[in-house]
C-alpha positions in Angstrom: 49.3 -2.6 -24.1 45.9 -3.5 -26.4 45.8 -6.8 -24.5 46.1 -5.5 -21.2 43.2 -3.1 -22.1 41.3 -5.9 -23.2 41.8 -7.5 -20.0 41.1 -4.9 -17.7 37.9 -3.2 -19.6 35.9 -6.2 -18.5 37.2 -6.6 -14.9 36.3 -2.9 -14.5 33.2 -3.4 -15.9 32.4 -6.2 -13.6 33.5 -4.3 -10.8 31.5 -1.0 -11.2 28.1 -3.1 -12.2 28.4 -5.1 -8.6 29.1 -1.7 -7.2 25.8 -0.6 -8.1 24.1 -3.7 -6.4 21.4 -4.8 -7.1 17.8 -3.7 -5.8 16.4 -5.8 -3.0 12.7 -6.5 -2.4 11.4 -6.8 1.1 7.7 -7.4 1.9 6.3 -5.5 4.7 2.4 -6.4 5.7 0.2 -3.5 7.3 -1.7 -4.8 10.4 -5.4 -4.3 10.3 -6.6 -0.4 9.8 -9.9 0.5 10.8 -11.8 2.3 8.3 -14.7 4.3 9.5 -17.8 6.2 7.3 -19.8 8.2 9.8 -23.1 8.1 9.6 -26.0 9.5 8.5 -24.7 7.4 5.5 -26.3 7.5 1.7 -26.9 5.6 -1.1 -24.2 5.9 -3.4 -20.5 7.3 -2.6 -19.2 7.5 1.2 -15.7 7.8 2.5 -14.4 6.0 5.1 -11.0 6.3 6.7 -8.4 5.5 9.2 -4.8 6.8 10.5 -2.4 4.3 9.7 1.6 4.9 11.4 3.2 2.4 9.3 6.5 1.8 11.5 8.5 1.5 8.4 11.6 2.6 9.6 11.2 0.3 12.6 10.7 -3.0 10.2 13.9 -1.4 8.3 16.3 -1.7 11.2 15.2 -5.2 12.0 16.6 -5.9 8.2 19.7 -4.0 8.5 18.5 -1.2 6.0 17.2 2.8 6.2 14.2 4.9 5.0 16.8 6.7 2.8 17.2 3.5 1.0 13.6 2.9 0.1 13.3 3.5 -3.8 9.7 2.2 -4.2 6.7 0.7 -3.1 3.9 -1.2 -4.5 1.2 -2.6 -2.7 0.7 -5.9 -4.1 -2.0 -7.6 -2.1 -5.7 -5.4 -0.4 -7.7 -7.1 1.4 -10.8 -5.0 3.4 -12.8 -7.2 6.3 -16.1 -6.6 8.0 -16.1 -5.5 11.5 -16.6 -7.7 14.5 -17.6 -10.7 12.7 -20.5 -9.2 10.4 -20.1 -8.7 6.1 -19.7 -6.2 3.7 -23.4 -6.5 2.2 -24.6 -3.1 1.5 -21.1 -2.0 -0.3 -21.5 -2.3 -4.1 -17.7 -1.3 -4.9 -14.3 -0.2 -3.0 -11.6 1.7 -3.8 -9.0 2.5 -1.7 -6.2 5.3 -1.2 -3.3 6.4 1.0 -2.5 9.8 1.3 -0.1 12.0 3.6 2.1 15.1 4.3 4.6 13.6 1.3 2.1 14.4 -1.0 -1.3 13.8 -3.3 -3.6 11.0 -2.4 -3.1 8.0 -4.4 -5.3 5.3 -5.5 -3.3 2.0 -4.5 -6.4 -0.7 -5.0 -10.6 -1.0 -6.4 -13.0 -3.7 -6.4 -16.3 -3.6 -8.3 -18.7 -5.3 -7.3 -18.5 -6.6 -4.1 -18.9 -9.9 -4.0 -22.5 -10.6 -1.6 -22.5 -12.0 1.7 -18.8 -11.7 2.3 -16.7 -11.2 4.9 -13.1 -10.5 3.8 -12.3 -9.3 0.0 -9.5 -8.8 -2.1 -9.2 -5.7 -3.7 -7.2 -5.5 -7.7 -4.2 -3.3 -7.0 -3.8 -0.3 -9.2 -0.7 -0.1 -11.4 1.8 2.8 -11.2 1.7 3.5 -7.6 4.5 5.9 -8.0 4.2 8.0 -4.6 3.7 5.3 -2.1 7.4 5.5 -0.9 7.0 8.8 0.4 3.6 8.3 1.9 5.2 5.3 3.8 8.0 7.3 4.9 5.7 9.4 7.1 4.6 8.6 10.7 1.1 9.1 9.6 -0.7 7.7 6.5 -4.3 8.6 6.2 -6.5 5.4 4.6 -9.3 6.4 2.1 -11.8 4.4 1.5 -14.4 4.9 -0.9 -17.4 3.0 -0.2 -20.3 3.0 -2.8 -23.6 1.8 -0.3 -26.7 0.6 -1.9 -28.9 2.0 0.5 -29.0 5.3 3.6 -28.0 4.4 6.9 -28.1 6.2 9.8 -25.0 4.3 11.3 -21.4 4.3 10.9 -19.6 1.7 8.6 -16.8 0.3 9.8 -14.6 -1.7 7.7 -11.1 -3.1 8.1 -8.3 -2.7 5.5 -4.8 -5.1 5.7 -2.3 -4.7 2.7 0.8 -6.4 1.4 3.4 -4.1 0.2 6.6 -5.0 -1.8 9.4 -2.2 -0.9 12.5 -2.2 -3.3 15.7 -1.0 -1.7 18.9 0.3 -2.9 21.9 -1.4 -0.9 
């Protein structure tokens, strides 16, 4: 009897850790997101922002998985652009931040300074982005962007935001 114990602890083992699974990382990229600060504009903190529907349960079913299987997200790449060909001079730093119905707004990537005479950036992502998920899960994603200008304007700034985000999945 001891030996068939010793044979079958491992084997069920074995056969309850593969049952588990383990998590699968798929990478799904945003699109461009126009970001829009509405003038009159001042020097110092403006916010900027954009509707974003992310699709995600669309890009899901094209890789055989569900929303309800989405464990996390972490964007792991933010880039913001200048709009129709022109740069970001004027912007000193950039954060930026998703929020939605799911829940708080949360700070997903920052860059300070801003590079001059530039036209695309990449932003440092923030670590512990622990309610993306949900915010994804939504039809509707508000885009924050907090622009620090260097000088008044009377225009709107337009910028455009693009991110990279690694989803983990339970199968």
């Amino acid at each position: 009897m001891i030996s068939f114990c010793k044979f079958i602890s491992p084997l069920l083992a074995i056969a309850l850790l593969s049952a588990c699974g383990t998590p699968e990382t798929l990478v799904f990229e945003s699109g461009p997101v126009t970001l829009t600060a509405e003038g009159p504009l001042f020097e110092g903190s403006n916010t900027a922002q954009g509707t974003w529907a992310p699709g995600l349960d669309e890009f899901l079913q094209a890789h055989g998985a569900a929303l309800d299987q989405v464990r996390a997200a972490k964007v792991v790449a933010a880039h913001l652009d200048a709009f129709e060909g022109g740069n970001l001079n004027g912007i000193r730093s950039a954060s930026l931040s998703v929020a939605s119905e799911a829940g708080d707004m949360e700070q997903v990537a920052v860059l300070n300074p801003v590079p001059p005479d530039q036209q695309r950036v990449t932003l440092t992502t923030a670590t512990g982005q622990k309610a993306l998920a949900a915010h994804l899960k939504q039809t509707s994603v508000t885009v924050v962007a907090d622009l620090d200008l260097d000088a008044d304007s009377e225009d709107d700034r337009h910028v455009i935001g693009t991110f990279t985000i690694e989803l983990q999945l339970a199968r």
